[in-house]
C-alpha positions, 0 to 999 in steps of 0.5 A: 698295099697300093702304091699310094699308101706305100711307106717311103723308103729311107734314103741313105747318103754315103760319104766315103773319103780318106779324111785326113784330115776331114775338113769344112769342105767335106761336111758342106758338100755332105749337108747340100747333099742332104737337103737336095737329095733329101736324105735322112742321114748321111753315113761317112765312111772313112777308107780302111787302106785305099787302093790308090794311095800308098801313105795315108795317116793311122785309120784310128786317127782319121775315124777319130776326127770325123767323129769329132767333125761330124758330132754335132749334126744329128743327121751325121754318122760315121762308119768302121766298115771300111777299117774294119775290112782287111785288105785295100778299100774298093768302093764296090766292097763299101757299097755291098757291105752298106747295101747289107746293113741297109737292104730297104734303102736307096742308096746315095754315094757321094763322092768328090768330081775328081775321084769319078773321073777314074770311075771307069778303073775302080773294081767291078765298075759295072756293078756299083750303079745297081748299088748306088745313086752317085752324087758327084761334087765339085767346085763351081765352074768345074762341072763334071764332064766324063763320057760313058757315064750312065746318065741315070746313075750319077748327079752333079752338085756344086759346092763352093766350099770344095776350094778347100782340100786335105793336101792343102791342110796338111802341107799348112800344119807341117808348114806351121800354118793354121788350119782354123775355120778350115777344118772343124775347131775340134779336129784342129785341136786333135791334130795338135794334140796328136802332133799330126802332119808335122811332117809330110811323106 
């Protein structure tokens, strides 16, 4: 088959995080990943157990609500992968697993500007750019500016949204705040039910 009629390869972003909670500024940053990137879907993955945080809410309860948040875009979907693994969750071991289940595609990781800047300490470093395109968001005006990154392996996006945060969502409920048009109307309405971040570790 020539190159000129050669299908295109599907082109997969994926979106790890915490998520908790998931909120606007995720699901924002992942649809202007979607359309500069052209991606066909954007997979998000919640982390199972992240090695560099020691407390985080109930995996089921942080799945739950990005399925809740990311429903009503068909372009969305939402991975166990991460939960599902024993263990501390590395990128390295997301990638592998996505790299499995979608072994035809190019790969796209899209990840916060603050979580690249200690790329250089994640696990088997120097394997995730064969893996993956990394796509590294932030908030204007923050342009992401770390050495010794491959130039060819990792794209910057500016996404104003990004001025919201889980931290800040999380210190406003167990403040007694609203979080309304900050995370998406039915997360909001599951932390209520759930009783979710009354108190913060």
């Amino acid at each position: 088959m020539s190159a000129e009629t050669a299908p295109r390869r599907s082109r997969i972003g994926i979106m790890g995080g915490t998520f908790d909670p998931i909120h606007n500024g995720h699901l924002v940053a992942a649809s202007e990943a979607q359309e500069q990137f052209e991606l066909d879907e954007v997979i998000f993955v919640p982390t199972g157990k992240p090695w560099m945080k020691s407390t985080v809410t109930a995996g089921e309860h942080r799945y739950l609500m990005t399925v809740i948040a990311t429903a009503a875009n068909p372009g969305f979907n939402v991975s166990r992968v991460d939960l599902e693994r024993e263990g501390a969750t590395y990128t390295i071991d997301t990638l592998r697993d996505m790299r499995k289940a979608y072994p035809d595609a190019d790969l796209f990781f899209i990840t916060g500007a603050d979580a690249m800047t200690q790329i250089m300490e994640w696990k088997d470093v120097s394997e995730v750019w064969d893996l993956a395109h990394f796509i590294a968001v932030s908030r204007p005006g923050h342009p992401l500016t770390i050495s010794g990154l491959p130039t060819q392996g990792v794209s910057s996006l500016e996404v104003p949204a990004l001025a919201i945060s889980s931290t800040d969502c999380r210190t406003r409920v167990s403040q007694g705040s609203p979080v309304w048009y900050l995370v998406p109307d039915g997360v909001v309405q599951y932390i209520a039910k759930h009783h979710l971040y009354r108190s913060m570790p």
